[in-house]
N, C-alpha and C positions, 0 to 999 in steps of 0.2 A: 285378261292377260293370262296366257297358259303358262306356267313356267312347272317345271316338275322337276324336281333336287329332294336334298334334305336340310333348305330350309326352314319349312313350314314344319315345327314340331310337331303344333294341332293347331285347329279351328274349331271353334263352336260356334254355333247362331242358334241364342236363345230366342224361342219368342214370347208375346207377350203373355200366351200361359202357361210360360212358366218352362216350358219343353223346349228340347235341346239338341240340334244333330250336328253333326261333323261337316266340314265344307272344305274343299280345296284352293287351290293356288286362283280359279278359274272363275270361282265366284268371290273373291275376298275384297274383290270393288264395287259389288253389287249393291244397290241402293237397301239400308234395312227401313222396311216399315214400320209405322204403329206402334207399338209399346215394346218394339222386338229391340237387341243389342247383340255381336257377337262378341269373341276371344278369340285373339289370334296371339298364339306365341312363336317367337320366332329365336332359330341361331342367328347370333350375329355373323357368324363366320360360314355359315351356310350357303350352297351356292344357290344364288336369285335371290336373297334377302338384302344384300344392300338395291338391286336394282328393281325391286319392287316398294321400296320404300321411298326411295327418289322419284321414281318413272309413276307409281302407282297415285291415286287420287286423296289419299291416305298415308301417314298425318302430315301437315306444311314441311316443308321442305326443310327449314329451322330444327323442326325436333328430327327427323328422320335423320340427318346430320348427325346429333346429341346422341339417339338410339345407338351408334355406332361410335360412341368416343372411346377411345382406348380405356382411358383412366376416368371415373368417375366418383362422384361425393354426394351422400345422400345431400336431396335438396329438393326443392317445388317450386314450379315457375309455371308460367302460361303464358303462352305464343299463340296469336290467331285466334284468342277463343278455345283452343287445346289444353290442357293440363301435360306439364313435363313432369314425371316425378320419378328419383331414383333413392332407390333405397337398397341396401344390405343385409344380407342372410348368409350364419353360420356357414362354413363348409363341412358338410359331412358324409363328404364322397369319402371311400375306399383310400386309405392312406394317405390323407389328407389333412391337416392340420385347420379344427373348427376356427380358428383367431383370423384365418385365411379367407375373409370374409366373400360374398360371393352377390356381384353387382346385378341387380336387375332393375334394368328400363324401362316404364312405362309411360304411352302417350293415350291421353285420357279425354272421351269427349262423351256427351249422351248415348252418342249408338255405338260406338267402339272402345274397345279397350286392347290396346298393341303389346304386347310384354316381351323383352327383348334380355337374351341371357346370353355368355359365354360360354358356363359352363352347367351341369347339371345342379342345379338348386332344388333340395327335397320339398321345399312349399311348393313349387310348380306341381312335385311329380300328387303331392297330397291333392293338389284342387284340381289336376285330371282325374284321381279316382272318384273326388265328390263330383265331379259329371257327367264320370261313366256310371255312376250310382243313382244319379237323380237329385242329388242333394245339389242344386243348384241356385246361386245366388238371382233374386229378382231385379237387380238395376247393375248398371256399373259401381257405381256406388256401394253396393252390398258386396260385389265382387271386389274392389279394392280396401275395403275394411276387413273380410276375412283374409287376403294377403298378409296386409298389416298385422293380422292375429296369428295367423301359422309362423311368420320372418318370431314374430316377438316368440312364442311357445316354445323354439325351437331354438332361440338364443337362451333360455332361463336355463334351463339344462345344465348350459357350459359354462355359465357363471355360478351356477349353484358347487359343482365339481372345483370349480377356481377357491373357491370359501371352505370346502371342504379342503384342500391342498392346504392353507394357510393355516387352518387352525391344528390339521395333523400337524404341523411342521410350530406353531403355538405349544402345543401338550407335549410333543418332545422336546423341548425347549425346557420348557417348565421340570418334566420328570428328568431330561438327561443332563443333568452339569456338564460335559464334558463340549470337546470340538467337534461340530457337525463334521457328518463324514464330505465327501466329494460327492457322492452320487446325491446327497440331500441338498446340498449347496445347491447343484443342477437344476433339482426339479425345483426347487425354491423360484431361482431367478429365472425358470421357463412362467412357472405359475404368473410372477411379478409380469413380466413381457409380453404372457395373455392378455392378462388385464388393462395394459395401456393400447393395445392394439384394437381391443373391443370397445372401448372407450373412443378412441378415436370414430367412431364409425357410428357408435350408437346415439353419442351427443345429437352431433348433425342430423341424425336420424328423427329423434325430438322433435327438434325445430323445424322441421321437413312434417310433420305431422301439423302443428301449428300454423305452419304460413299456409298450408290450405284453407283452415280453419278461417285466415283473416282474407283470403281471396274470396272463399265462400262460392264455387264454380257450382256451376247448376248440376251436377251430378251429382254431388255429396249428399249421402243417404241419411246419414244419422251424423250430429254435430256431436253427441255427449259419447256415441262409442267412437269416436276419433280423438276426443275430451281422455276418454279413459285410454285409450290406447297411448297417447302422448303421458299419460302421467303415468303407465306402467313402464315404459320406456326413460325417465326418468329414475322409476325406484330403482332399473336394474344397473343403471348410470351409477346410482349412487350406493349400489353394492359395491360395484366395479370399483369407487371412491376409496369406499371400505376396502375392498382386499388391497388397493397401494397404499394406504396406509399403515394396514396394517405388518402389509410387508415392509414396509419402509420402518417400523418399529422391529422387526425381524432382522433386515439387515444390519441394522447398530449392532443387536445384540450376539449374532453371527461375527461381526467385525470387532466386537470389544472380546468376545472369549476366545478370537483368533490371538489377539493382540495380546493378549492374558497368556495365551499359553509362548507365544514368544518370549513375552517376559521373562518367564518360569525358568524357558531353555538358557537364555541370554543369562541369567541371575547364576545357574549351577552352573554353566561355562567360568564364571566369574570369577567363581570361590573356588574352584577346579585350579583355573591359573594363579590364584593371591594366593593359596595353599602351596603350590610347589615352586612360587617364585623362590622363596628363600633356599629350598633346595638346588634349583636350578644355579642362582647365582653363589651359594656355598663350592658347587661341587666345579664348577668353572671356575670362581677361584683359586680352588686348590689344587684344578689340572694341567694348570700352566707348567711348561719348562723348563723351570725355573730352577736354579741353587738358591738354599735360604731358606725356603718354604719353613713355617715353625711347626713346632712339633717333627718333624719330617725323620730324625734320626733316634726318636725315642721310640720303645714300642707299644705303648699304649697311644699315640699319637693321634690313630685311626678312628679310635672308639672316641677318644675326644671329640674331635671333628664330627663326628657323627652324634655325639650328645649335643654338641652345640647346635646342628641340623636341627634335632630333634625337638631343641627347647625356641627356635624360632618358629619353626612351625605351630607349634602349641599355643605360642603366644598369638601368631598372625589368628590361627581360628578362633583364640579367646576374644580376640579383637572386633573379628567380624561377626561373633554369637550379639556381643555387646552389641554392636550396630544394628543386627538387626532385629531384636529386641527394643530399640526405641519405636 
C-alpha cells in the first residue's frame, strides 16, 4: 500500500542481528522474517494513518479502532492474540503544562510494535535517537520495557519538583507566622492540583504494568524488569500520596491563620465600636431639639457632659481589658 503524507513519523525493521533500517508507507505490510521485528510510529491525526490501520493487514481491526480513541486510560488488554497497551507520559512540549499528560497507543505482537501519539511525546523523540545510534532494543519486548523506563525517568522529575514546592511552602510556614501571600496561596494549590492530576494517570498506569504481567503474551522479555517497573511506578504514586497530604496539612494551616487573622480584624472593629458607643449615644442625647436639656443654661454644663463621656468610656474599656484577660 503506497500512501505518502505525514503520517508515518518513522519505521524501523530491526533484524535478527540486531541492525536497523528505516522503511516506508510501501513496505509496512511486508511479511517480517526470522528473528527480525519492526517500529512503526504513527500520528493519529496524520493523513493515511487511520486508513492504513483499517485497510492495512496490521493490527485486528478492534485495536486499530482503540489506536484512534479520542480519550484514553492507561490499561492492557489483548485482542486476537495482539497486546493493547496504553500508557501516559509527562508533557514537556514548549509551554505546556507536565500534569497534561500525554497518551501513547500501542499494539503489541512478536514481529510488530505499532505506537500511536497525538502529540509530540519526548520518550518517542529519546528511542528515535537510540536507533539512529545503534542502541537498539533486541525483541519487542525489550523495546516496550525501555518505553516503560523513559515514560517512568521522565515522570520523576515532576514529581520530585511537586515535593520540592510543598516543603518550600512547609519551611515558610514554619519560619513565617504571618498570612500567606496570594501569589503563594497560587502556587500552593497549583502544586496540590499537579498532584492529583498525575495520580490519576499513574495508578492505572501500575496496574497496566501488572495485568501484562498476569496475561504473560509471548513477547514479554523480562518478567522482573516489568516487576520493578510496576513497583517504581508505585513509589512515585505514593510520593504523589505524600505531596496531597501533605498539602492537605498545608491548607488547614493556610485556612486556620487566614481565620486568625480575621478574628484579630473582627475583635479591633469590636472594641473600636463598645469604645465610642457611649460617646455616640451621650452625644445624640444631648443633640436633640429639645427645651429642658439639664445642665443646658449653666456654664460649666459642657465640661460636665463631657466628664461624664469621659468616665463611660473609661469604664467601658476597664470592662473589656477585664474580659479579655480571663
Amino acid at each position: 500500500m503506497e500512501i505518502e503524507n505525514d503520517g508515518l513519523l518513522a519505521a524501523w525493521l530491526v533484524s535478527s542481528e540486531g541492525d536497523a533500517e528505516t522503511i516506508g508507507w510501501q513496505h509496512l505490510d511486508d511479511e517480517v522474517e526470522g528473528g527480525a521485528w519492526r517500529w512503526i510510529h504513527l500520528h493519529r491525526d496524520g493523513h493515511g494513518t487511520q486508513s492504513w490501520l483499517l485497510d492495512g493487514t496490521i493490527p485486528p481491526n478492534q485495536i486499530a479502532w482503540a489506536l484512534m480513541a479520542d480519550d484514553t486510560r492507561p490499561r492492557y488488554t489483548e485482542i486476537e492474540g495482539t497486546g493493547l497497551l496504553f500508557l501516559r507520559g509527562v508533557n514537556l512540549n514548549k509551554d505546556a503544562e507536565p500534569e497534561d499528560m500525554i497518551s501513547l497507543r500501542m499494539s503489541i505482537d512478536p514481529r510488530t510494535v505499532i505506537t500511536v501519539a497525538v502529540r509530540r511525546l519526548r520518550t518517542i523523540d529519546d528511542l528515535m535517537e537510540d536507533f539512529a545510534e545503534g542502541d537498539i532494543p533486541p525483541t519487542p519486548g525489550a523495546f516496550i520495557e525501555r518505553i516503560v523506563h523513559y515514560l517512568r525517568e521522565r515522570a520523576e522529575p515532576v514529581v520530585d519538583e511537586l515535593e520540592e514546592i510543598i516543603a518550600q511552602h512547609e519551611l515558610d510556614a514554619i519560619t513565617d507566622k504571618g498570612v500567606p501571600s496570594v501569589e503563594t496561596r497560587n502556587a500552593f494549590t497549583d502544586a496540590r492540583q499537579d498532584a492529583v492530576i498525575l495520580r490519576r494517570y499513574l495508578v492505572p498506569q501500575a496496574e497496566a504494568l501488572r495485568t501484562i504481567l498476569r496475561h504473560e503474551p509471548p513477547w514479554i522479555e523480562s518478567r522482573e524488569v516489568l516487576e520493578e517497573e510496576a513497583a517504581a511506578h508505585d513509589r512515585i504514586v505514593e510520593d504523589l500520596d505524600t505531596v496531597r497530604e501533605r498539602a492537605a496539612v498545608l491548607r488547614d494551616e493556610m485556612g486556620a491563620r487566614l481565620a486568625e487573622r480575621m478574628n484579630e480584624i473582627m475583635l479591633a472593629l469590636s472594641i473600636v465600636s463598645v469604645v465610642f458607643l457611649p460617646i455616640t449615644f451621650v452625644t445624640g442625647l444631648f443633640g436633640m431639639n429639645v427645651a429642658g436639656l439639664p445642665l443646658s443654661e449653666v456654664p460649666w454644663g459642657f465640661w460636665a457632659v463631657c466628664g461624664f463621656m469621659a468616665l463611660c468610656t473609661g469604664l467601658t474599656a476597664f470592662m473589656l481589658w477585664r474580659m479579655l484577660r480571663r
